[in-house]
VOVOMAR-786065 format. One line per field, with one value per residue (C-alpha): residue in three letters; x, y, z. Coordinates in steps of 0.5 Angstrom, whole numbers. Each point is the difference from the previous one (the first is absolute). Layout:
residuo <- c(ALA ...) .
u <- c(X ...) .
v <- c(Y ...) .
w <- c(Z ...) .
% end
This chain:
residuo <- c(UNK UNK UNK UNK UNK UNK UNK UNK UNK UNK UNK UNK UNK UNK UNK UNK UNK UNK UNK UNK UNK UNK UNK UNK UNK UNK UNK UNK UNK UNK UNK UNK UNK UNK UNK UNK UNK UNK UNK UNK UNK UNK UNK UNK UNK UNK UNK UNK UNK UNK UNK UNK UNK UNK UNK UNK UNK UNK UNK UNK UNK UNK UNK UNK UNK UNK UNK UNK UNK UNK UNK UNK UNK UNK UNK UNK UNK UNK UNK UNK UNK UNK UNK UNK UNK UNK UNK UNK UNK UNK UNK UNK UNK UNK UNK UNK UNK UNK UNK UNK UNK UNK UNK UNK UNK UNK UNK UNK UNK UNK UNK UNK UNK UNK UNK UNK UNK UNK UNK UNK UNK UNK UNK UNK UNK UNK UNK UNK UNK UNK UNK UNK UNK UNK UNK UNK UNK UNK UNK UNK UNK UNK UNK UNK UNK UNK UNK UNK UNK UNK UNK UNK UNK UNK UNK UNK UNK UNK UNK UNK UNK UNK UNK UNK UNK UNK UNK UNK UNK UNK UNK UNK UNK UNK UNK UNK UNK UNK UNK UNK UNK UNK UNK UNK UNK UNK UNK UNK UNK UNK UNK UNK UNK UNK UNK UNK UNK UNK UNK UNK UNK UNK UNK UNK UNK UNK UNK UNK UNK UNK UNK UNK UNK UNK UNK UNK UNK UNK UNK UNK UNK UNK UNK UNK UNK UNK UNK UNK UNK UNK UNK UNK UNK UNK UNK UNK UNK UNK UNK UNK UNK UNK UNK UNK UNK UNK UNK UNK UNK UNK UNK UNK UNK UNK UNK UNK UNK UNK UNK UNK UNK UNK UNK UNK UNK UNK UNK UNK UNK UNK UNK UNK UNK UNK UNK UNK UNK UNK UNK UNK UNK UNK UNK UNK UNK UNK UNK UNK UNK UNK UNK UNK UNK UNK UNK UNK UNK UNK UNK UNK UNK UNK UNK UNK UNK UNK UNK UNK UNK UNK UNK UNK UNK UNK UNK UNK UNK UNK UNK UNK UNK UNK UNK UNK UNK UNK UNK UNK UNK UNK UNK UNK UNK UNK UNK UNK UNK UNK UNK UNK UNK UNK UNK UNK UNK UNK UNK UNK UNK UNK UNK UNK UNK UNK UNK UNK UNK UNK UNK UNK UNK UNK UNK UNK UNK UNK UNK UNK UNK UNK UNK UNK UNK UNK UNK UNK UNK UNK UNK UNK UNK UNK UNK UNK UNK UNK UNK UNK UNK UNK UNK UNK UNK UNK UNK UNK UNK UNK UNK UNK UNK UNK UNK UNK UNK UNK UNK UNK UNK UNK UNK UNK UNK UNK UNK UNK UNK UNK UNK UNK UNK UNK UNK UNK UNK UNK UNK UNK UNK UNK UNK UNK UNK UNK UNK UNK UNK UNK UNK UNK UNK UNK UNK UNK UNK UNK UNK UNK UNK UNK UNK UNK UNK UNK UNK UNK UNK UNK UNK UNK UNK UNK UNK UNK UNK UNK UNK UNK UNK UNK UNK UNK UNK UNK UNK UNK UNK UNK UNK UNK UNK UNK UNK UNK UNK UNK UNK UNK UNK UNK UNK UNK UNK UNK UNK UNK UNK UNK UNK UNK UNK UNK UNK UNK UNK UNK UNK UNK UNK UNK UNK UNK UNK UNK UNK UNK UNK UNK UNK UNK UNK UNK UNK UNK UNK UNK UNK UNK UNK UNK UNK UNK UNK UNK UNK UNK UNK UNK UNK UNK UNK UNK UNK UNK UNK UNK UNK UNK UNK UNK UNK UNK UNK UNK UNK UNK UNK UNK UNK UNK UNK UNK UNK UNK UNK UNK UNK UNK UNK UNK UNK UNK UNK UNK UNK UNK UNK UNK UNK UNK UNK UNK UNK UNK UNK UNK UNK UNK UNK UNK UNK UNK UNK UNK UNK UNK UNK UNK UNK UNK UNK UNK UNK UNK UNK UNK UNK UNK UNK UNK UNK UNK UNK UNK UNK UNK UNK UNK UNK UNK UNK UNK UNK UNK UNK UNK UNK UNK UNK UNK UNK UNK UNK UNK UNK UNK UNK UNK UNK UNK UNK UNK UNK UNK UNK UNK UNK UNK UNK UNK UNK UNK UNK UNK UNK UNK UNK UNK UNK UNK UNK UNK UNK UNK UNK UNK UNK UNK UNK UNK UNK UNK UNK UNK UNK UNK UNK UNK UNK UNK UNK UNK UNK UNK UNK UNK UNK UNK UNK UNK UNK UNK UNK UNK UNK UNK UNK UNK UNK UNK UNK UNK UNK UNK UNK UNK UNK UNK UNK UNK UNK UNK UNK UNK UNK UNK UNK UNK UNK UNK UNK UNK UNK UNK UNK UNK UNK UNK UNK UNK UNK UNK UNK UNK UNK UNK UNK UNK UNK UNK UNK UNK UNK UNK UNK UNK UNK UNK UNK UNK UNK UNK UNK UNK UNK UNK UNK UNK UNK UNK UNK UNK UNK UNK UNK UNK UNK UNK UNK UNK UNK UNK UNK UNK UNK UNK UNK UNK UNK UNK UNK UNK UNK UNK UNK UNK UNK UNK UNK UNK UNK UNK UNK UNK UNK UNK UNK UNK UNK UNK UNK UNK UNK UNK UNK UNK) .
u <- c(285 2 -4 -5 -1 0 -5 -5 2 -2 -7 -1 3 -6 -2 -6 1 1 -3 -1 -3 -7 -5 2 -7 -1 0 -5 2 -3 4 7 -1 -1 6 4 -2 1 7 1 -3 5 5 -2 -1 7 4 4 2 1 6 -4 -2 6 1 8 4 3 5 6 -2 -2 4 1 -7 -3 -3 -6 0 -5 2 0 -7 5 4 -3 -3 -6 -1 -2 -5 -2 -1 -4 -5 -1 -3 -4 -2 -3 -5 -2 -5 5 3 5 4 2 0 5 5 -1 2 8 1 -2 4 6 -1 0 6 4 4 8 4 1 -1 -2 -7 -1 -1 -4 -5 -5 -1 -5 -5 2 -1 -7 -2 1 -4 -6 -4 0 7 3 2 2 4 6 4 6 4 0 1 5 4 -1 2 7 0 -1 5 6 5 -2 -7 2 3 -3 -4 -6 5 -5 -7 -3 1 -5 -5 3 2 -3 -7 2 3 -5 -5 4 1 -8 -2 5 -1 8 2 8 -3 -3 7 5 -5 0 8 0 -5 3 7 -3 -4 6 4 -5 -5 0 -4 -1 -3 -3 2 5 5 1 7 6 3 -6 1 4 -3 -5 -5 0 -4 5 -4 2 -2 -5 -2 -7 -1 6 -6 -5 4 0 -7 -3 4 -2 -8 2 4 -4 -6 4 4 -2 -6 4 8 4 3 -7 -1 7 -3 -7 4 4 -6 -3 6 1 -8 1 6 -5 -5 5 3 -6 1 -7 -1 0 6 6 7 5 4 -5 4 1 -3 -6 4 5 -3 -5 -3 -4 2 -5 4 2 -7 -4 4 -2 -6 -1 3 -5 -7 3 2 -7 -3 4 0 7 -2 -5 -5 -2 7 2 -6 2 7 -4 -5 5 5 -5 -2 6 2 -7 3 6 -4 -1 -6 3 2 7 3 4 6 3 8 4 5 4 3 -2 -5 -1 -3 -8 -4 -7 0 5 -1 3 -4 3 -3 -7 1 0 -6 -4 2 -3 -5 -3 1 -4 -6 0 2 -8 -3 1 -1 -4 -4 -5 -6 -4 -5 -7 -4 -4 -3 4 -3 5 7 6 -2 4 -1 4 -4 -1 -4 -8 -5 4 -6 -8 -6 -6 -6 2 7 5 6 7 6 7 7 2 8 2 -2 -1 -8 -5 -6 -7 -3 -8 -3 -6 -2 -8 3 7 3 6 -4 7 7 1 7 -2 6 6 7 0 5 2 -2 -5 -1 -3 -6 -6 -5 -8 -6 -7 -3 -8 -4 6 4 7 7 7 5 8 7 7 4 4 2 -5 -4 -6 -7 -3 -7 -6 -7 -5 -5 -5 -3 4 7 2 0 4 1 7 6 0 6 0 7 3 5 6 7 3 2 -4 -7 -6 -1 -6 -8 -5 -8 -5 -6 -2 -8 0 5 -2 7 3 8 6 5 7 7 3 7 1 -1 0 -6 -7 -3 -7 -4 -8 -5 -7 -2 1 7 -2 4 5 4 5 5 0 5 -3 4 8 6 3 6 7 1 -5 -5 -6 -5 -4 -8 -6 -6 -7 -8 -3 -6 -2 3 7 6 5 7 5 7 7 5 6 2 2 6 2 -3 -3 -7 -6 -8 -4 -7 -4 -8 0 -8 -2 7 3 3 -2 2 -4 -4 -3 6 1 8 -1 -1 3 -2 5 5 2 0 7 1 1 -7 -3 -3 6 -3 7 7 6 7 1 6 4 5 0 5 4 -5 -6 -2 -6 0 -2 -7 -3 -7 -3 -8 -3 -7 -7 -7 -6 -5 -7 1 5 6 7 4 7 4 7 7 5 9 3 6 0 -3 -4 -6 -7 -7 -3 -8 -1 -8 -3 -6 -3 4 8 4 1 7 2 4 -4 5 6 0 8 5 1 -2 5 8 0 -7 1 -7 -5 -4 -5 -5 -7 -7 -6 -7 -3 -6 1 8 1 0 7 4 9 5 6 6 0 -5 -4 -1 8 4 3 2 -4 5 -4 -4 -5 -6 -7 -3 -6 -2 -6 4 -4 3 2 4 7 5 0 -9 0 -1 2 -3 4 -5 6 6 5 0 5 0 -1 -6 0 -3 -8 -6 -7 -5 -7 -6 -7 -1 6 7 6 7 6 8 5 3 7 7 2 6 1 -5 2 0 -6 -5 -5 -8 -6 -3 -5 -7 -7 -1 -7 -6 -7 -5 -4 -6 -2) .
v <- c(175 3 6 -4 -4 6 3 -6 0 7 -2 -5 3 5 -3 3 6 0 -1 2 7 0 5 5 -1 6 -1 3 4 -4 -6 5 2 -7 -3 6 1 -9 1 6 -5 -5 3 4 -7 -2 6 -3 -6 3 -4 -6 2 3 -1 -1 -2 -7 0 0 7 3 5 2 3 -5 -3 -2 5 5 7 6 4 6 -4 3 -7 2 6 -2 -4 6 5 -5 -2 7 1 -6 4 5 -4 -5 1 -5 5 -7 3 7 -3 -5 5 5 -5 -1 7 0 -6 3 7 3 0 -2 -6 0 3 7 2 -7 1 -8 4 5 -4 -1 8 -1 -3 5 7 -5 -1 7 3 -4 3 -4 -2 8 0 -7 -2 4 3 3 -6 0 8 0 -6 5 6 -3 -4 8 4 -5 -1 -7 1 4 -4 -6 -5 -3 -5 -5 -1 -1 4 5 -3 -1 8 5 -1 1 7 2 -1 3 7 -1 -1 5 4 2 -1 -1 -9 2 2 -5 -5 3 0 -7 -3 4 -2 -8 1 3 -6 -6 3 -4 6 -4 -7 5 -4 0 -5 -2 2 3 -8 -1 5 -6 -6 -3 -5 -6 3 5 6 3 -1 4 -4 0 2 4 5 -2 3 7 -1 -1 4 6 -2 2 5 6 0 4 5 7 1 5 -2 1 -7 -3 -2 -4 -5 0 -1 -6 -3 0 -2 -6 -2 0 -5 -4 1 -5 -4 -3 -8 -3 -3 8 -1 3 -4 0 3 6 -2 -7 -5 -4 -6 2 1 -5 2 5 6 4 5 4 -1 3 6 0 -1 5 5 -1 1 6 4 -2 2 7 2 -2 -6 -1 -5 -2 -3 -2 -3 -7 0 1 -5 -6 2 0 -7 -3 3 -3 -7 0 1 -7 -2 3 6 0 3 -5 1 6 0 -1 7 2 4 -2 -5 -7 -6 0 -5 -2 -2 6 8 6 5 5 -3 0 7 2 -5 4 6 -2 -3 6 5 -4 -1 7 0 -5 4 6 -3 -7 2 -6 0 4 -4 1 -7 6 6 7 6 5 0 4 0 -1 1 0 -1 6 3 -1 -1 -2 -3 1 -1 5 2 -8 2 -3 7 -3 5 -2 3 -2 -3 1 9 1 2 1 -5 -2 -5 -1 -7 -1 -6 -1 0 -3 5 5 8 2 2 7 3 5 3 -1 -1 0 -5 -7 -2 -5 4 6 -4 4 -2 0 3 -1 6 3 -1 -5 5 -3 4 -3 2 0 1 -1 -5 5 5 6 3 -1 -4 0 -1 0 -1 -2 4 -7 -6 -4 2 2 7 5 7 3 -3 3 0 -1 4 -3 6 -2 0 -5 -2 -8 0 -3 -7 -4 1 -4 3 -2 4 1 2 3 4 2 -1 -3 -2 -1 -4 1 0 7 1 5 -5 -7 -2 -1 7 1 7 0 3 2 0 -7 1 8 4 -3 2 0 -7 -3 -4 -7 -6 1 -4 -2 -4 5 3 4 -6 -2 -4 -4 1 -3 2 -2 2 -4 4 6 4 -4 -1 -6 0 -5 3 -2 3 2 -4 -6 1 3 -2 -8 4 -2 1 4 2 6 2 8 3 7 2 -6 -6 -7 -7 -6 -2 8 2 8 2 7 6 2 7 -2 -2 -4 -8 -2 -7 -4 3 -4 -8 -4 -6 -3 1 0 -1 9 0 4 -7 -3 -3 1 -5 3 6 0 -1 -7 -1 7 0 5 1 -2 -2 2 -1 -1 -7 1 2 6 -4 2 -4 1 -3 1 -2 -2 0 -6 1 2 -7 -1 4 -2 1 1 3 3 -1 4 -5 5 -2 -1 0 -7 1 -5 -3 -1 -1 0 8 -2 3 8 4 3 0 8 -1 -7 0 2 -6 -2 2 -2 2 -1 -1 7 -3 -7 0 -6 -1 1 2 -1 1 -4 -4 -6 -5 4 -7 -2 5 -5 5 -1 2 5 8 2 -2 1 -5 0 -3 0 1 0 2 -7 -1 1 -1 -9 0 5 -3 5 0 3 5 1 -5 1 6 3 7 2 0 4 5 -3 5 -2 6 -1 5 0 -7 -2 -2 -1 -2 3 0 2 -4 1 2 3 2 5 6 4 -5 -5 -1 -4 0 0 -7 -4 -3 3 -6 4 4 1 -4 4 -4 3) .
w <- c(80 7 -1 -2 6 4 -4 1 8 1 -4 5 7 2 7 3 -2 -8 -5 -7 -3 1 1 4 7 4 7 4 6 6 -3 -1 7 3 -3 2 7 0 -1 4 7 -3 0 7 3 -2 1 6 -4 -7 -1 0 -6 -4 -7 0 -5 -3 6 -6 -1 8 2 8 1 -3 7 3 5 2 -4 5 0 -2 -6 -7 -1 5 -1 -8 3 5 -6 -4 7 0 -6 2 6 -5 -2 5 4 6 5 2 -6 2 8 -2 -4 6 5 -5 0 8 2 -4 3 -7 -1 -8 0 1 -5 -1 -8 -2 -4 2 7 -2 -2 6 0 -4 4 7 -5 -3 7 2 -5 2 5 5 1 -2 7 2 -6 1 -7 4 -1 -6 -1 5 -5 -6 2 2 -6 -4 4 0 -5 -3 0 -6 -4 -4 4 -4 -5 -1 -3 7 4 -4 3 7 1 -5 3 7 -2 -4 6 4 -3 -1 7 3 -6 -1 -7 1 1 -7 -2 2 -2 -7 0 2 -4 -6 1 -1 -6 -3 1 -1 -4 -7 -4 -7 5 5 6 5 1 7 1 -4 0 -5 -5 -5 3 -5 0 -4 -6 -1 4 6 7 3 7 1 6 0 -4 4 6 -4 -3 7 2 -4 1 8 -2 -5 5 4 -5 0 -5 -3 1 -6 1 0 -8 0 4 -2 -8 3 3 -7 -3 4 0 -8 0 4 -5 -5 4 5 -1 -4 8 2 4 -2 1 4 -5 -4 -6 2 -5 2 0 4 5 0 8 2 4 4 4 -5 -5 7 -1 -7 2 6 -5 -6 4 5 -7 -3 6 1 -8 -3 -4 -4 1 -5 -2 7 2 -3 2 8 -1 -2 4 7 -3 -1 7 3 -2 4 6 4 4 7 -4 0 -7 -4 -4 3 -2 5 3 -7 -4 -7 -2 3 2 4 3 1 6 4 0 3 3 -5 -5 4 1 -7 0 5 -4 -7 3 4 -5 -5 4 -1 -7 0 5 -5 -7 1 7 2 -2 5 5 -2 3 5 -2 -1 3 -1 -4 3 7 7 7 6 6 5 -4 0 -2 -7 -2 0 -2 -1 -5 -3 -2 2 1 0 2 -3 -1 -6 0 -6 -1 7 -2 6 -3 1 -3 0 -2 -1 5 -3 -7 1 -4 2 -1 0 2 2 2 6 1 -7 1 7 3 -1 7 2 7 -4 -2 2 6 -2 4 -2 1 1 -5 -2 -4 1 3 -2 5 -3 3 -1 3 5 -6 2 5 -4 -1 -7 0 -5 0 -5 -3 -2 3 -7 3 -7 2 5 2 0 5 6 5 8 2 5 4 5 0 -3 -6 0 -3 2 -3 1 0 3 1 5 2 7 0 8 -2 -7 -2 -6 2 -4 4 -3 3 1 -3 6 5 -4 4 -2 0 -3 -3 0 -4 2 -8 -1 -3 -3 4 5 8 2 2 7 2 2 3 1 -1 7 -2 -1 -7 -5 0 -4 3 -5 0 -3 1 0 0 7 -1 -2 6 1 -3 2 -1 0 0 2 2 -6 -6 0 -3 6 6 2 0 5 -3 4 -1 3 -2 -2 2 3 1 4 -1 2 2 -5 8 0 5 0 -2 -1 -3 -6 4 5 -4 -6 1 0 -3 6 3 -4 0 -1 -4 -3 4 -5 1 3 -3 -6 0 -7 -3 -7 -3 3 -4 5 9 1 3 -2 -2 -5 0 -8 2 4 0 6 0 1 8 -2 3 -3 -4 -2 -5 -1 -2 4 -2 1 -5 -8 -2 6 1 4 -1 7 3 6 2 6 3 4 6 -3 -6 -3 -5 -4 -6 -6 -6 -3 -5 -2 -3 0 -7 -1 5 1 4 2 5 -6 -2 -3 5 3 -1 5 -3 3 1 3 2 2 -9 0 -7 -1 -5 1 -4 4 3 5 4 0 -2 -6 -6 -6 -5 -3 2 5 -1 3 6 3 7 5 7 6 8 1 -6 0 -6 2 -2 -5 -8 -5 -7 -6 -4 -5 -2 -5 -1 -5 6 7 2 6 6 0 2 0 -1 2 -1 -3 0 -4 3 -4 2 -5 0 -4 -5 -6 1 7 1 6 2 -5 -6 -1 -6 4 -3 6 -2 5 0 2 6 1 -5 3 0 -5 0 6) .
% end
């Protein structure tokens, strides 16, 4: 009768985050996301206060640990939590997550926590070697600590002697060891983790369950069906741990196949052992009736496991799919609506109690991790269906920015150049804008780079014949060019090559062409790899044969420097530039602006600066528009100097005045749109929009740009992930805004209208190309990752078609 009773208890206690076996639901990535980067901001806003919210046993069963006091940033118990919201930094476009892990390993000088051979110490290594390995920390977040620590445990006396006795500690220092012999390359951390590790699974490996017992004080201990004791989190410390771990094992290490054969080995023991709910008990082998409450530490282990095997092809799909699926939405329930993960088990040793309303931050960490991996897992095998409520003028195409024209219109074509992110193609597309169908996509140039740089800049030419200009993104001292053989763009000759010489090792990158008719010179503006400044070459045969290259503007602040250029056709004798003094990255930059005509350069007002005979024009020679912080200050959180410009944007209205849009760095969160308009006596600037987050953390002044209509720039296009009126976070991906913006408009006035909205993807870097009497305004639309992976298509609207009437 008791065992009966206990049977209809567990039936009934389900709480919020139980119920019965139902069909399994595939989450969408936008959903996985949200609720993953909720628990992330839950937890990041509660960090000080985390024993608040502690799950603690019944008092009867506390031990001297079990208090409500804040746990030490070094204590194992966080570095769990860091190693899971690092994962999440590698799909979330926030850089607040990454920004915040910095900031710990910053305050805490790097160093491990107390306790000289201690796995549990050891742990917070994970996220120092995780930081240093990604670019923009390599030099601030500082591995030596931890090397130093690791190289007195190997050559000591007691560092060879057994140290990992318990289940845990496979998840608190393996990893670290692992990725330490990666990243220094010195094979003897490999070595002593393997020693170790297999020392552990010698003692507490069950071969015929495939299970670790939590220590050797549990090999006779039984549950109360009779079967053995494997604590679930105990496993989901090791299967986590072996997640973090086989990334960084040799390709070809001899040791390697051990560890792939235990991930499979545990993965198959969950198989047949998930609970009909899609967690696993407190015990694995426990009946349900015994353990009648959910535990979601060890069940986000599992399932952060279970999809990194999927994605990285050691489970198969097919069989494992299902166990994720219910595992994730059982998880998903036992999140509250602040985004706090309930029933986490208290610190143990062995299986125990958990409550709805109390967590831990290991057990959030294991949550980050699971949920991080599986939006990958989505995106790589039910992706969301791609945007189509515009017209799709070209698959498989992206640009950088400083590169044009990028896109023209001739002979009633619309030519669209792309850098494929997926083959790294040279591409352009011909779309027939009478018709409104796509001709076709050509690949110009096959398996050149995976590089939205490279993307090839477009001139029209007499008789409108077309030539494409390409290059690598500093990779070679080459442009690539071709010219087409007819007026229907499907047809060209053979790729010919402007070689570059000089000595040094950098590349050219970059091409813009503008054709300046007092002259009789068509221009290639680029940035030179000698000099890392704007430099151009000239041809006399519009684009045939080419001179040599011509240092053009020159950095004046210290260091080999990039002024960043764009330029623009005011009339057919005069280029503008709008230019900044270096990368944002590393300097809080100033705009400037110069007219390029007859040789010399020119203020907006008509005012004479120089000859290019006389000498190059140094940056500060310019006509300062905007005046950023002059400084390479920034902090760790800062990947760019705050109060740094950087141009995206021209155009010239009906009276040839100047207009320059630009973006300017705030923090990696807070990007602003701003226009500098020439009037014809002075530059009005001023704010017009809030552009958002960065696109991505390593390049944190990217947005998602500005485009003017060329034809009437006070038409104003933007991409942004936030309300462009008041900066409020939508929730949701960059989208196109249109607005009329005129001189006395600023950011308070102006009445943003959204052209697209709940998009599945980003919708990013506007142009308006106009031409013949057409005009039509294109972004780039899919998955975009960073500057070498992207899968974005060239969508947008035809604004305008001649009017054939007349």
């Amino acid at each position: 009768m008791r065992h009966y009773l206990l049977f209809l208890i567990a039936i009934t206690l389900f709480y919020n985050c139980q119920e019965q076996e139902e069909k399994i639901l595939i989450p969408s990535p936008n959903e996985v996301l949200k609720i993953t980067e909720k628990v992330a901001n839950w937890q990041i806003e509660t960090f000080e206060e985390m024993g608040k919210y502690r799950a603690l046993p019944s008092p009867d069963k506390r031990k001297k640990w079990h208090n409500r006091d804040k746990h030490h940033e070094l204590e194992w118990t966080n570095a769990a939590l860091y190693s899971g919201m690092f994962e999440l930094t590698k799909v979330s476009h926030y850089p607040k997550y990454i920004n915040w892990l910095a900031t710990i390993g910053q305050k805490n000088k790097w160093q491990l926590y107390n306790r000289m051979y201690h796995a549990d110490d050891h742990a917070v290594g994970q996220l120092y070697l995780s930081l240093n390995q990604n670019i923009r920390f390599r030099r601030s977040a500082s591995i030596e600590p931890t090397k130093v620590r690791f190289d007195s445990i190997m050559k000591s006396e007691k560092g060879k002697e057994y140290q990992w006795d318990w289940c845990d500690a496979l998840f608190m220092a393996p990893p670290v060891w692992a990725r330490l012999a990666k990243v220094t390359k010195d094979s003897t951390y490999l070595e002593y983790m393997d020693k170790q590790y297999r020392m552990t699974y010698e003692e507490l490996w069950d071969t015929e369950e495939q299970l670790f017992f939590r220590d050797k004080s549990y090999l006779d201990k039984k549950e109360k069906n009779g079967e053995e004791i494997f604590w679930s989190r105990g496993n989901g410390w090791v299967f986590g741990g072996l997640a973090l771990m086989l990334p960084d094992l040799p390709k070809n290490w001899e040791s390697k196949p051990f560890y792939e054969n235990l991930f499979k080995q545990l993965a198959q023991t969950l198989v047949k052992t998930q609970r009909p709910d899609g967690t696993w008990s407190g015990g694995v082998l426990g009946d349900l009736k015994d353990y009648p409450i959910v535990e979601t530490s060890g069940s986000s282990f599992f399932a952060y496991g279970i999809a990194w095997g999927i994605n990285n092809g050691l489970l198969d799909k097919a069989t494992y799919e299902p166990v994720l699926f219910k595992a994730w939405n059982a998880l998903t329930k036992c999140v509250n609506d602040d985004g706090m993960l309930g029933y986490v088990q208290p610190i143990g040793a062995a299986p125990g109690e958990s409550f709805k309303d109390y967590t831990e931050v290991y057990g959030i960490g294991a949550f980050l991790a699971a949920g991080s991996e599986l939006h990958t897992y989505l995106n790589k095998f039910h992706p969301l269906a791609r945007d189509n409520q515009y017209q799709t003028f070209m698959k498989d195409g992206g640009w950088c920015w400083y590169q044009d024209p990028r896109a023209i219109i001739s002979n009633g074509k619309l030519l669209i150049s792309g850098l494929s992110g997926q083959s790294g193609d040279v591409r352009l597309g011909v779309y027939d804008l009478k018709s409104e169908k796509n001709d076709s996509t050509l690949t110009m140039h096959k398996n050149f780079q995976r590089d939205d740089h490279n993307v090839p800049a477009l001139y029209q030419r007499p008789g409108k014949s077309v030539l494409a200009v390409w290059a690598k993104h500093g990779n070679e001292k080459v442009h690539h060019f071709n010219i087409s053989t007819s007026n229907d763009y499907l047809k060209w000759g053979e790729p010919k090559k402007i070689e570059h010489t000089y000595n040094h090792k950098n590349g050219v990158t970059y091409m813009n062409l503008y054709y300046v008719k007092n002259e009789g010179k068509l221009y290639n503006f680029f940035r030179s790899g000698l000099t890392f400044n704007p430099s151009f070459v000239t041809s006399e045969d519009h684009g045939e044969t080419w001179g040599n290259s011509t240092h053009f503007i020159a950095n004046d602040i210290k260091g080999y420097q990039r002024p960043y250029a764009r330029y623009y056709q005011k009339d057919e004798n005069t280029v503008a530039v709008s230019y900044t003094d270096g990368h944002p990255r590393q300097y809080g930059n100033n705009l400037f602006y110069a007219e390029f005509t007859n040789g010399a350069f020119f203020k907006a007002d008509g005012t004479k600066i120089k000859n290019l005979s006389d000498g190059v024009l140094r940056a500060s020679e310019g006509e300062k528009v905007y005046t950023g912080s002059d400084t390479f200050t920034k902090t760790i959180v800062q990947e760019s100097v705050p109060n740094s410009a950087w141009t995206c944007a021209m155009a010239t209205d009906k009276g040839n005045n100047p207009h320059l849009g630009y973006t300017l760095y705030l923090s990696d969160s807070d990007h602003r749109y701003r226009i500098a308009s020439w009037n014809g006596e002075k530059w009005i600037d001023r704010e017009i929009a809030y552009a958002g987050k960065c696109l991505y953390k390593v390049e944190s002044s990217y947005t998602g740009l500005l485009a003017f209509d060329p034809e009437d720039p006070t038409k104003v296009y933007i991409s942004s992930d936030v309300d462009p009126s008041t900066g409020e976070d939508l929730g949701g991906v960059h989208e196109i805004y249109e607005a009329t913006v005129g001189a006395k408009d600023d950011i308070t006035s102006i009445k943003w209208k959204a052209i697209t909205s709940n998009s599945n993807y980003r919708n990013i870097r506007p142009i308006v190309v106009s031409n013949e009497g057409y005009k039509v305004l294109l972004w780039l639309n899919g998955p975009w990752y960073d500057y070498m992976n992207y899968n974005s298509n060239v969508q947008g609207i035809i604004l305008e078609k001649p009017d054939e009437s007349s």
